[in-house]
C-alpha positions as a LaTeX table, in Angstrom:
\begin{tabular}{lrrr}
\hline
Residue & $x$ (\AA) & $y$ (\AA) & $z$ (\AA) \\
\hline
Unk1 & 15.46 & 35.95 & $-35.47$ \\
Unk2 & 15.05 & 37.46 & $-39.01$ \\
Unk3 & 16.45 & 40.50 & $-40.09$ \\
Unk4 & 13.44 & 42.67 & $-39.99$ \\
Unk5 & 13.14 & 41.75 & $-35.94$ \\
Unk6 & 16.68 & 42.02 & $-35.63$ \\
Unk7 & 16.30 & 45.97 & $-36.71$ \\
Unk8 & 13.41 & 46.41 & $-34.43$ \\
Unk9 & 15.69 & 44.67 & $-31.51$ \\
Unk10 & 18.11 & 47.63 & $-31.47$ \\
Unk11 & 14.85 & 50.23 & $-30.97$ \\
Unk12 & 12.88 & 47.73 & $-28.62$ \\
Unk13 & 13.98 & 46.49 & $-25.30$ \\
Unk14 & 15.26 & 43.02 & $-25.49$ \\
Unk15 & 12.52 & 41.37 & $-23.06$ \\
Unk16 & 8.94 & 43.19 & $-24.81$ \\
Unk17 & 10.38 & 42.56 & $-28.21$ \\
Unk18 & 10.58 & 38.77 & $-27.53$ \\
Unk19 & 7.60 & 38.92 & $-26.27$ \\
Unk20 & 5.88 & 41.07 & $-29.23$ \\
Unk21 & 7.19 & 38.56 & $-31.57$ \\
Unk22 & 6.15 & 35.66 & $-30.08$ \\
Unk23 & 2.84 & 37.46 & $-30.07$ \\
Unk24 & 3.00 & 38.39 & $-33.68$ \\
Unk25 & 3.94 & 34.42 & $-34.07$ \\
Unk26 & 1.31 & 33.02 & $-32.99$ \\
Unk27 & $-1.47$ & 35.51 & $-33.85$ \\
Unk28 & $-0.02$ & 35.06 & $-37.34$ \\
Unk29 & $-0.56$ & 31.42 & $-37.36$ \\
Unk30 & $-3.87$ & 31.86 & $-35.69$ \\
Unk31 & $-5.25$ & 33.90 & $-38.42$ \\
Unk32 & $-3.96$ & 31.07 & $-41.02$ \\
Unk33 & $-6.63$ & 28.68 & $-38.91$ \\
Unk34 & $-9.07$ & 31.02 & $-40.04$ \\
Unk35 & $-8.40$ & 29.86 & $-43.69$ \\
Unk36 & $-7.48$ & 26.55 & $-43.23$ \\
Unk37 & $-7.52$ & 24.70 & $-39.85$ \\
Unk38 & $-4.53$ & 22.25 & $-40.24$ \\
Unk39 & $-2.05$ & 23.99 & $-42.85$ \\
Unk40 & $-0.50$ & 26.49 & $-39.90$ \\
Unk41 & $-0.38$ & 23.37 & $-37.42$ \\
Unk42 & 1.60 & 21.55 & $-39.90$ \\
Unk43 & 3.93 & 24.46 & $-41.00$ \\
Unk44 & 4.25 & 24.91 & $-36.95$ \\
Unk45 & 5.10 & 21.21 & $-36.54$ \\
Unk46 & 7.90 & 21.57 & $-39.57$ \\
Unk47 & 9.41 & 24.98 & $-37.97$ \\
Unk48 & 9.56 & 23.20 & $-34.67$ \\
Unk49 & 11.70 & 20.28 & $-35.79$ \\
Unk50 & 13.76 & 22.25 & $-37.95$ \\
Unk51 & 14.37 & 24.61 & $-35.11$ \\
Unk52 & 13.52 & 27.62 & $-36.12$ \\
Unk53 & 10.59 & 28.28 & $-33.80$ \\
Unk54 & 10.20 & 27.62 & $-29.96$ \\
Unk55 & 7.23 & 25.96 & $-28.30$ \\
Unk56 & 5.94 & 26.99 & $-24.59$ \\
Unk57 & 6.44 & 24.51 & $-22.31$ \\
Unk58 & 3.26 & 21.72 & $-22.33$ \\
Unk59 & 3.57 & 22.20 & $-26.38$ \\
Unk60 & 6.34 & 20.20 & $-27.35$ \\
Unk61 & 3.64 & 17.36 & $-28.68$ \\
Unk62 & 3.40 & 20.14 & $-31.67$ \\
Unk63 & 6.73 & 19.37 & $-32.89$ \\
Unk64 & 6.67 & 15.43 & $-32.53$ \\
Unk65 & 6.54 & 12.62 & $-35.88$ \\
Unk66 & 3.57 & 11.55 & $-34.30$ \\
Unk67 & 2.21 & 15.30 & $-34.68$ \\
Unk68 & 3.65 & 15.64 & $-38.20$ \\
Unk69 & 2.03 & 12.34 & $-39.68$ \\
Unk70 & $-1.44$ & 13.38 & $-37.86$ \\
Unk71 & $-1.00$ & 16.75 & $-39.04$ \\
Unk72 & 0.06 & 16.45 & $-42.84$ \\
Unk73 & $-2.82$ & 13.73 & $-43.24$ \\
Unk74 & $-5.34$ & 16.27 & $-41.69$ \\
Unk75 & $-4.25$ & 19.01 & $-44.11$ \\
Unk76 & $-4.46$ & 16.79 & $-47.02$ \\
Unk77 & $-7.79$ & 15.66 & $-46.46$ \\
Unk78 & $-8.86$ & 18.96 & $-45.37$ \\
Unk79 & $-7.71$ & 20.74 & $-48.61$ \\
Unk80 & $-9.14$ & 18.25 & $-50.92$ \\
Unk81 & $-12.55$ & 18.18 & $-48.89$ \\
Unk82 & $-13.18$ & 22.06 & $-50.09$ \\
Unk83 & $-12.86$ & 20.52 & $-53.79$ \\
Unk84 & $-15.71$ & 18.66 & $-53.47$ \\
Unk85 & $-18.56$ & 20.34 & $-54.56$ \\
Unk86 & $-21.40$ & 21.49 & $-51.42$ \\
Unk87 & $-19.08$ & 19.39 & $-49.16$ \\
Unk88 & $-17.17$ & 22.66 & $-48.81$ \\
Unk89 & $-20.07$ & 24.92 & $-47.87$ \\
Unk90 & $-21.22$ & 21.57 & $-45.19$ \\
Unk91 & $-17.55$ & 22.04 & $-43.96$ \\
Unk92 & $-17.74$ & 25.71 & $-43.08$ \\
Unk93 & $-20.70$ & 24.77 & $-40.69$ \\
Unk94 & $-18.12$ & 23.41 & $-38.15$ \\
Unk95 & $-15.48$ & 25.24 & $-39.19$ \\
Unk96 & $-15.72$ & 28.03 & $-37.29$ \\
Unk97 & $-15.55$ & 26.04 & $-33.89$ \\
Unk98 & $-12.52$ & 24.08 & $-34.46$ \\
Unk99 & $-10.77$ & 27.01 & $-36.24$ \\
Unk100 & $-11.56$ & 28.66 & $-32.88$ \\
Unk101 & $-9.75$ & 26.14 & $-31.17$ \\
Unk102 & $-6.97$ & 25.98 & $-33.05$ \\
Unk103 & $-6.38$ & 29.79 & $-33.25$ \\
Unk104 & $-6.19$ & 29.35 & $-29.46$ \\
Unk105 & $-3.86$ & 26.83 & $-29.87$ \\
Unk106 & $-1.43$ & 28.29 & $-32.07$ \\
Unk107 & $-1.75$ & 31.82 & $-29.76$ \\
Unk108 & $-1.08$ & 29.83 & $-26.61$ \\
Unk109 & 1.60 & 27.76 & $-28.49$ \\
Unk110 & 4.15 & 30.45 & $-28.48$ \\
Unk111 & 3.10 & 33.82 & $-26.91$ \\
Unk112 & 5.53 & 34.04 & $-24.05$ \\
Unk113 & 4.09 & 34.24 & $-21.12$ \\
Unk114 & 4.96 & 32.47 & $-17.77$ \\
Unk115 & 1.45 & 33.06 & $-16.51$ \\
Unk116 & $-0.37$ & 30.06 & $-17.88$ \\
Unk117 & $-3.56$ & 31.42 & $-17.03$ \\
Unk118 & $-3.09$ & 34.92 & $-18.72$ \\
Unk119 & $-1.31$ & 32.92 & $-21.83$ \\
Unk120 & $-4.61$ & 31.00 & $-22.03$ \\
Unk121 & $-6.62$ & 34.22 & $-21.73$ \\
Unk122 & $-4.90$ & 35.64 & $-24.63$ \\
Unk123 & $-5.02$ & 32.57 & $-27.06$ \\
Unk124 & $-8.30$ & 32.21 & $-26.25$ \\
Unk125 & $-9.40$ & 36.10 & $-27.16$ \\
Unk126 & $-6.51$ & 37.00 & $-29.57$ \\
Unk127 & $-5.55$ & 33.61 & $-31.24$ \\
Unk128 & $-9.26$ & 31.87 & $-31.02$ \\
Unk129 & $-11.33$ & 35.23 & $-32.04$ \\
Unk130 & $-8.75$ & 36.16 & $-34.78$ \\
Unk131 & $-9.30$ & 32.30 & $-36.21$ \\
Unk132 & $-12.98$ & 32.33 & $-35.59$ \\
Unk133 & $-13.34$ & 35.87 & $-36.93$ \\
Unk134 & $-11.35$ & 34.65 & $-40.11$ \\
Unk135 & $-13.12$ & 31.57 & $-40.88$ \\
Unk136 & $-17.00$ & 33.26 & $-40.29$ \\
Unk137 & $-15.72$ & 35.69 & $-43.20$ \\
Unk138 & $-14.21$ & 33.26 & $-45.15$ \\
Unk139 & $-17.64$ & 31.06 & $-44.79$ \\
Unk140 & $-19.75$ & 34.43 & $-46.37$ \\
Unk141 & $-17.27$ & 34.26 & $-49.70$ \\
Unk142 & $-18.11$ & 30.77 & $-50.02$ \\
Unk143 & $-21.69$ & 31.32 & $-49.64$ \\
Unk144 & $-21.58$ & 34.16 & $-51.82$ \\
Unk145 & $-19.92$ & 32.26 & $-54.50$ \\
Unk146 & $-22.03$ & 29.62 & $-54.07$ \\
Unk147 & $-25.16$ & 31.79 & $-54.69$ \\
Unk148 & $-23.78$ & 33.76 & $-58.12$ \\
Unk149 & $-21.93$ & 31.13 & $-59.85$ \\
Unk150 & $-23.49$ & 28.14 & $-58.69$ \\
Unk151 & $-20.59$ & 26.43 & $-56.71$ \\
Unk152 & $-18.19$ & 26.69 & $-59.83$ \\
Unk153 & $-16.12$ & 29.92 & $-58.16$ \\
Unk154 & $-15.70$ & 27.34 & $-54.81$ \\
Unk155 & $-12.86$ & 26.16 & $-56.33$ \\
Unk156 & $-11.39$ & 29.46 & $-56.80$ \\
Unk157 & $-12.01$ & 30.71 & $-53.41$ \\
Unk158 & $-10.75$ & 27.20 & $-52.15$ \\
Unk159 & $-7.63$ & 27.77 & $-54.18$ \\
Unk160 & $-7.38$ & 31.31 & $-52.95$ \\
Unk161 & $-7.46$ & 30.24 & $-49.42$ \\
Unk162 & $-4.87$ & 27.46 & $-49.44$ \\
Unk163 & $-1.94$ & 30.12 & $-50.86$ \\
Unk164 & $-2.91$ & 32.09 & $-48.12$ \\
Unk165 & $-2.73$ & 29.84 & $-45.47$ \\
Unk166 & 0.45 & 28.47 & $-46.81$ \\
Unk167 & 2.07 & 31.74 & $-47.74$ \\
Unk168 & 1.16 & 33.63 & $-44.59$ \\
Unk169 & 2.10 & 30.75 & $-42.34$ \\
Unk170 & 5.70 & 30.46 & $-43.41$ \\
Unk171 & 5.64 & 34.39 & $-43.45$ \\
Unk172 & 4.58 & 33.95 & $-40.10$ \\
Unk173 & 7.46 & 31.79 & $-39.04$ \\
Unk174 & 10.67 & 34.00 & $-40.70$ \\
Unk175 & 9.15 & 37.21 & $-40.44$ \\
Unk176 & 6.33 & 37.90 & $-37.34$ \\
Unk177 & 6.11 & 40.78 & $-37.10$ \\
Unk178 & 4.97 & 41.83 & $-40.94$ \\
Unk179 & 2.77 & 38.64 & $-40.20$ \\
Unk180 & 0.88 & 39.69 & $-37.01$ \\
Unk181 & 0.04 & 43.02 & $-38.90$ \\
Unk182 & $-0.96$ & 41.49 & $-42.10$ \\
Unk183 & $-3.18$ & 39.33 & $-39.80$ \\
Unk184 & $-4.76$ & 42.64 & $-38.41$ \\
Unk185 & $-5.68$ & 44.05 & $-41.78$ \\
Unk186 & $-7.24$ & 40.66 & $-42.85$ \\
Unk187 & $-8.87$ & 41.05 & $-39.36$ \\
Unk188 & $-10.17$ & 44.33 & $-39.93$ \\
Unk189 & $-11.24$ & 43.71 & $-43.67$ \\
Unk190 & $-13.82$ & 40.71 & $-42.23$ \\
Unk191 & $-14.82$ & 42.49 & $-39.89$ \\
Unk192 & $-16.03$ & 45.35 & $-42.35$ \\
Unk193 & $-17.46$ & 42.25 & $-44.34$ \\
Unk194 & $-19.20$ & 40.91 & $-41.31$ \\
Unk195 & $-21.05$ & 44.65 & $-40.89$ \\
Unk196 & $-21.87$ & 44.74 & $-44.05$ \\
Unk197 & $-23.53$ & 42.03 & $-44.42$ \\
Unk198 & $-25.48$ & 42.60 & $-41.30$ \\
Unk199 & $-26.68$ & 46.14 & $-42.64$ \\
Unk200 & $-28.02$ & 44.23 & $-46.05$ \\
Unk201 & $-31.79$ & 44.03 & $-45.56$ \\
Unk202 & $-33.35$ & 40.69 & $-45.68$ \\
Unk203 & $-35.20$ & 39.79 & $-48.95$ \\
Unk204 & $-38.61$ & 40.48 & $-49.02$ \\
Unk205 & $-41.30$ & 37.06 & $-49.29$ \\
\hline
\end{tabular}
């Protein structure tokens, strides 16, 4: 437990604070699906073996070699697919989907619940919509960049997106509870983005 959740222990009872930080945990980890699918997956796998995180029971596969090797392969070809030019905008077409899964996942991973039908229930709304949420915003900056410089910002916005994914995920892992509400402002700020867009009128033939 880091020191920041240690403070909030002596306010919190013991039993919701666990379970608020296993929350924060794996919404946290669910929102870095939103900007890349495989990066928080692999960060999870490392934590696990390392011992610094805890898995719900039927997730232990997370934390395996055989999950590290699949997992570190996955995020290296995933982060050098979004270098290649209009291969990254093709990739945010399925996305969405799988980062929907794997926000659910991450959520169902390590919320602590013993109810494995309300610990579904959650990854599936909190983890899986934050993820899904992320990764529909994340698809309108690519497109946007795409449109005004031509695809030669995607590498930017590619670049942008790994550090996050990275940086919040092990921010996620020491410290969950600054995570799970940096995930709700990133939350809130695409879903602003998502209205917006909606309210643009359509272009006129």
């Amino acid at each position: 437990m880091s020191l920041v959740d240690g403070v909030f222990s002596l306010i919190v009872p013991g039993s919701f604070m666990e379970w608020l930080v296993s929350l924060c945990l794996g919404l946290g980890l669910s929102a870095c699906c939103g900007f890349r699918i495989f990066v928080p997956m692999l960060v999870a796998c490392l934590a696990l073996k390392a011992g610094w995180i805890d898995a719900t029971p039927g997730f232990e596969w997370l934390g395996s070699w055989t999950g590290l090797f699949v997992l570190a392969t996955a995020t290296i070809a995933e982060i050098g697919a979004y270098y290649i030019p209009w291969l990254d905008n093709a990739l945010d077409t399925v996305a969405t989907p799988v980062a929907f899964v794997a926000g659910t996942i991450m959520t169902t991973s390590f919320v602590d619940i013993d109810a494995p039908l309300l610990r579904w229930g959650l990854g599936i709304i909190a983890g899986g919509g934050t993820a899904g949420l992320i990764q529909a915003g994340t698809s309108l900056l690519r497109i946007g960049s795409t449109a005004t410089t031509g695809g030669l910002g995607n590498p930017v916005v590619s670049s942008a997106e790994n550090i996050l994914s990275f940086g919040l995920s092990f921010l996620t892992v020491f410290l969950p509870l600054i995570a799970g509400f940096l995930a709700l402002v990133v939350v809130v700020f695409f879903i602003r983005l998502l209205i917006r867009r909606r309210r643009v009128p359509a272009p006129k033939p």
